[in-house]
DRENPA-77722 format. One record per residue (C-alpha): chain; y, x, z; residue in three letters; residue number from 1. Coordinates in steps of 0.25 Angstrom, whole numbers, plus 5000, padded with zeros to 4 digits. Layout:
REM DRENPA-77722
{cadena->A, c2->Y, c1->X, c3->Z, residuo->ALA, num->NUM}
...
//
This chain:
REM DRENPA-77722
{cadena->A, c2->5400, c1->5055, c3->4912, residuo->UNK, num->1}
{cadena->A, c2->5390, c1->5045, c3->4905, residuo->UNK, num->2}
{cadena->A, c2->5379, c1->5050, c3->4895, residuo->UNK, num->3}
{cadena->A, c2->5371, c1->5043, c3->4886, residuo->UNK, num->4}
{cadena->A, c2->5357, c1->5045, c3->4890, residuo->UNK, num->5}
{cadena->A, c2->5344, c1->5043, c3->4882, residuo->UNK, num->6}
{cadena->A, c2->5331, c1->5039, c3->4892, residuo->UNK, num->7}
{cadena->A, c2->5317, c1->5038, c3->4885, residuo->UNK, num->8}
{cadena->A, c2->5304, c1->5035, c3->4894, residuo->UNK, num->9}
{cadena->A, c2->5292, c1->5037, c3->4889, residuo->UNK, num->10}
{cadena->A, c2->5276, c1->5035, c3->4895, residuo->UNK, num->11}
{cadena->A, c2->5269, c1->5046, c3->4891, residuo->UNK, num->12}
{cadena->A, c2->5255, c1->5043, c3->4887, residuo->UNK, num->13}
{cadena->A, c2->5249, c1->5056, c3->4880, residuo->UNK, num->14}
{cadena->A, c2->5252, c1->5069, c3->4881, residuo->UNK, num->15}
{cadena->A, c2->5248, c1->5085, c3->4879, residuo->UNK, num->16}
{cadena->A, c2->5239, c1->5091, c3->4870, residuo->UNK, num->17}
{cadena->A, c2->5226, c1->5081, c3->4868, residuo->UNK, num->18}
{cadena->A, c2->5213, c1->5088, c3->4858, residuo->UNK, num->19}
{cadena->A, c2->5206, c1->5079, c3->4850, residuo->UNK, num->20}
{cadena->A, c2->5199, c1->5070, c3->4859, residuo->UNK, num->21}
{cadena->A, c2->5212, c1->5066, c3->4863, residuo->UNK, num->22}
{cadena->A, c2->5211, c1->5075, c3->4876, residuo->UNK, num->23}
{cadena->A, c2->5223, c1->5080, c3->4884, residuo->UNK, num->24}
{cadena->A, c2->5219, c1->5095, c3->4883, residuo->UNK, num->25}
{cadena->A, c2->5234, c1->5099, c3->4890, residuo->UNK, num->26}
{cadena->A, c2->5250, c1->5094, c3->4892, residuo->UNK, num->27}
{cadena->A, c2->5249, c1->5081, c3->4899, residuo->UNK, num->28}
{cadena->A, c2->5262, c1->5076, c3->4902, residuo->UNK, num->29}
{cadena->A, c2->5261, c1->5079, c3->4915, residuo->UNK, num->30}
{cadena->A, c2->5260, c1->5094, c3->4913, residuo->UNK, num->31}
{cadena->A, c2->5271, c1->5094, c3->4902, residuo->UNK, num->32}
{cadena->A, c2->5281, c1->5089, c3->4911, residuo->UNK, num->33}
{cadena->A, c2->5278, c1->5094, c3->4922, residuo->UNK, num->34}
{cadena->A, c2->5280, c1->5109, c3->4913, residuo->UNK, num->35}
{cadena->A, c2->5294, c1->5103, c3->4908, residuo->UNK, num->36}
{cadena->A, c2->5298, c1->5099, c3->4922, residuo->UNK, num->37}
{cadena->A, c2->5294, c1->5112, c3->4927, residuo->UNK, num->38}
{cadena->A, c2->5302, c1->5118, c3->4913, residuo->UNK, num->39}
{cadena->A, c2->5314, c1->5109, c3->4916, residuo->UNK, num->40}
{cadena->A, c2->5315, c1->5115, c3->4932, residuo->UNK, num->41}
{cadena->A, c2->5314, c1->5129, c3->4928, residuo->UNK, num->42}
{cadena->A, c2->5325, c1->5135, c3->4932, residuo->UNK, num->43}
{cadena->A, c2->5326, c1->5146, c3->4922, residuo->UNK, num->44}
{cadena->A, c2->5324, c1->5136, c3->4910, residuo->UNK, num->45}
{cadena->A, c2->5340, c1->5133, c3->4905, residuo->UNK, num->46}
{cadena->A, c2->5343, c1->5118, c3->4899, residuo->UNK, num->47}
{cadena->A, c2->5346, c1->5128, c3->4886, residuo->UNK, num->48}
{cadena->A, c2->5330, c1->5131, c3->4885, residuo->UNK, num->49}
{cadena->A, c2->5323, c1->5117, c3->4886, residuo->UNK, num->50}
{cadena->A, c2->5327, c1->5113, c3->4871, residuo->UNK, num->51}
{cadena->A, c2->5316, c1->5103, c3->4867, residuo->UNK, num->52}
{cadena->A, c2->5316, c1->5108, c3->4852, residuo->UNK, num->53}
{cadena->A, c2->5325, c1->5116, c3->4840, residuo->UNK, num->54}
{cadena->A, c2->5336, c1->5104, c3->4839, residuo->UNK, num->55}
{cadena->A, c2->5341, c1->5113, c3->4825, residuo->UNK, num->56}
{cadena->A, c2->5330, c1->5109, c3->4818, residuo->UNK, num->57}
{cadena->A, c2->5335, c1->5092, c3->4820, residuo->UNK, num->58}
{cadena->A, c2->5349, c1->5090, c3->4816, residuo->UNK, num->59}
{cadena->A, c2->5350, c1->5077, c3->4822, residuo->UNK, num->60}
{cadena->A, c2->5342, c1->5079, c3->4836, residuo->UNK, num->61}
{cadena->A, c2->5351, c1->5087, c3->4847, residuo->UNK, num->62}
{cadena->A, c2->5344, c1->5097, c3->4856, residuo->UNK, num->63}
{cadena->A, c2->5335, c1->5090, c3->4868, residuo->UNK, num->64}
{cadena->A, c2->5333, c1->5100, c3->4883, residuo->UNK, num->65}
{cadena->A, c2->5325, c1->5098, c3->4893, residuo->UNK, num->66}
{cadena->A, c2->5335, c1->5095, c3->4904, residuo->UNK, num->67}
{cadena->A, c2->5326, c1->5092, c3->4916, residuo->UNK, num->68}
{cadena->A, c2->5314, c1->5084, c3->4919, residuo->UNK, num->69}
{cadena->A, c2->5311, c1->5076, c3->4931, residuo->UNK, num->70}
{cadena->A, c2->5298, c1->5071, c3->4936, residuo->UNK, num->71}
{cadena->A, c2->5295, c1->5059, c3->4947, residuo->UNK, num->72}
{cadena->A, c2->5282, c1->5065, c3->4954, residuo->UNK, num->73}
{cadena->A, c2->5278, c1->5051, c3->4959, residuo->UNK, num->74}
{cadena->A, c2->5276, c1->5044, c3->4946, residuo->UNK, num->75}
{cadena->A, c2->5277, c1->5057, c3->4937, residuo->UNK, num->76}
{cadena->A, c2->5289, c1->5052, c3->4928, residuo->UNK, num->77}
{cadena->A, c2->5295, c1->5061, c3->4921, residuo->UNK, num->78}
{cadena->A, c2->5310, c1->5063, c3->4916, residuo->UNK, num->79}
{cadena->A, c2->5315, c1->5072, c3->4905, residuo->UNK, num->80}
{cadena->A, c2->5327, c1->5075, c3->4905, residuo->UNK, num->81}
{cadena->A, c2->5332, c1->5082, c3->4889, residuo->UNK, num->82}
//
């Protein structure tokens, strides 16, 4: 069965929570996707509990879940999967 498909790359630059002096006080990228690929590969955690946000509030914007998240440990890419 073919499905249409929808890729999108991105380099991420900044990320987390930075004070005032522009410094990273906590939530580099590293640590935020490393929690959702341990979220994503929890077995008690059902597709039905990863929605990303309220879609009732959008009438144009379907709901979005976190389906599975892979990571390359030798370049540390990351794929998510919604």
């Amino acid at each position: 069965m073919r499905r249409n498909v929808k890729i999108t790359f991105y380099e991420i630059i900044n990320c987390g929570y930075y004070a005032g002096d522009e410094s990273l006080k906590f939530g580099d990228i590293h640590t935020i996707l490393d929690d959702i690929y341990s979220f994503a590969h929890n077995d008690s955690v059902f597709l039905a509990h990863t929605r990303t946000f309220d879609e009732s509030r959008f009438s144009d914007i379907d709901a979005i879940y976190c389906c599975d998240l892979y990571r390359n440990d030798s370049n540390e890419d990351y794929i998510l999967v919604t």
